[in-house]
C-alpha positions as CSV (number, residue, x, y, z in Angstrom):
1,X,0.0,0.0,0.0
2,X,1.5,3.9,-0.9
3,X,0.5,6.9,0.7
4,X,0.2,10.2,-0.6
5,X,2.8,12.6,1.1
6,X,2.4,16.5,0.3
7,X,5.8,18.1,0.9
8,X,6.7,21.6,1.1
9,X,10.0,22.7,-0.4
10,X,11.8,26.1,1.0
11,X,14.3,26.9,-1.4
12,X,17.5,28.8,-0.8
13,X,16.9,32.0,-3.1
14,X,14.8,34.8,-2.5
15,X,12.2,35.6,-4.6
16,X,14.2,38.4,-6.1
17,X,16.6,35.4,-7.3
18,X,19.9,35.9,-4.2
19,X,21.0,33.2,-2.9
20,X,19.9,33.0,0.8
21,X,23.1,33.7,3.7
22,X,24.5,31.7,5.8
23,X,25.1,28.8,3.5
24,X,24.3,26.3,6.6
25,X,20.8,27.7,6.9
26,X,19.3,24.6,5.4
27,X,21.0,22.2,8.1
28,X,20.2,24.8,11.2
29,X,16.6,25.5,10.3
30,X,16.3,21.4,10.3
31,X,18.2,21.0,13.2
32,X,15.8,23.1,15.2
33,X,13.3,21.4,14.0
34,X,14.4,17.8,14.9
35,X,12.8,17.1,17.6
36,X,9.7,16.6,16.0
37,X,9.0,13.0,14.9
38,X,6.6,10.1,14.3
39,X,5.0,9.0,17.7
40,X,7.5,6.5,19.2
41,X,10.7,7.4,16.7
42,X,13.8,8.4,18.3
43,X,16.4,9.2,15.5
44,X,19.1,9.4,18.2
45,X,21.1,12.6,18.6
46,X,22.9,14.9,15.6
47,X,20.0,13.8,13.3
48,X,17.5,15.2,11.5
49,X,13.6,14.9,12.1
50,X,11.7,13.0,9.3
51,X,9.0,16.0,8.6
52,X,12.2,18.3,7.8
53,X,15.1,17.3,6.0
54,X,17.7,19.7,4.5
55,X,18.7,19.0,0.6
56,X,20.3,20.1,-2.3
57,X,18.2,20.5,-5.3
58,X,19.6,21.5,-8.6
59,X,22.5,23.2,-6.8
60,X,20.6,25.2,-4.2
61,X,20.2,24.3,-0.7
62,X,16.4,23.5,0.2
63,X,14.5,21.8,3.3
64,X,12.0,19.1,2.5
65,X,9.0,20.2,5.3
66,X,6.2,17.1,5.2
67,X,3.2,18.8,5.8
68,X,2.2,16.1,8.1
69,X,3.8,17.9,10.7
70,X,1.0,20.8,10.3
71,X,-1.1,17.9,12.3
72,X,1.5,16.8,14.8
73,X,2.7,19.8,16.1
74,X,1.3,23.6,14.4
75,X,3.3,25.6,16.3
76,X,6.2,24.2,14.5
77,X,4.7,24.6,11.0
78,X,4.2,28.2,11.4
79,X,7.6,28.7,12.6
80,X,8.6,27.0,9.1
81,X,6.4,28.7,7.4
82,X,7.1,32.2,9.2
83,X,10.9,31.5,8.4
84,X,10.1,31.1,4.5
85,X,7.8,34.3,4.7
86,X,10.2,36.2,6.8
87,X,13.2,35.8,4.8
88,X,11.7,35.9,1.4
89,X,12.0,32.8,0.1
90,X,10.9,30.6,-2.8
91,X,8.7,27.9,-1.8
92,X,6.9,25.1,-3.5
93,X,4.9,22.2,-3.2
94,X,4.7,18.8,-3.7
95,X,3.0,15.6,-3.7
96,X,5.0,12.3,-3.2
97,X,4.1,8.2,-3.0
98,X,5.6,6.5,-0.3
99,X,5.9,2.8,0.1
């Protein structure tokens, strides 16, 4: 059986096209963030929450934000969502099957 994941993708350029300062941003916004997991997980320490994952993505630093995380804890998806809106930055969206 799949499930349908929607993602949210916070890119690391501004909407005017600059590259987003400092170029860690990506791995501190998810590290702040990792404490929020599945009910039970315990990713162990120096790692990464499931619902937001720092990438690379055509050569620009992004985090991966599942919006499942909207449910578990909304607090914490407004401070995602407030970081992207605060800084200016190019967000998107997407829909993903998971095993």
């Amino acid at each position: 059986m799949t499930h349908l994941v929607q993602q949210m993708f916070i890119h690391g350029l501004t909407l005017d096209g600059q590259r987003f300062r400092p170029s860690d941003w990506a791995e501190r916004l998810a590290g702040v963030m990792s404490q929020f997991r599945p009910a039970g997980s315990y990713g162990g320490p120096n790692t990464y929450s499931p619902y937001v994952v720092p990438i690379v993505l055509d050569g620009i630093r992004c985090v991966v934000v599942d919006k499942r995380l909207r449910d578990l804890e909304p607090l914490a998806w407004k401070f995602v969502c407030d970081f992207a809106k605060d800084n200016n930055l190019k967000i998107s969206e997407q829909d993903v099957q998971t095993p």
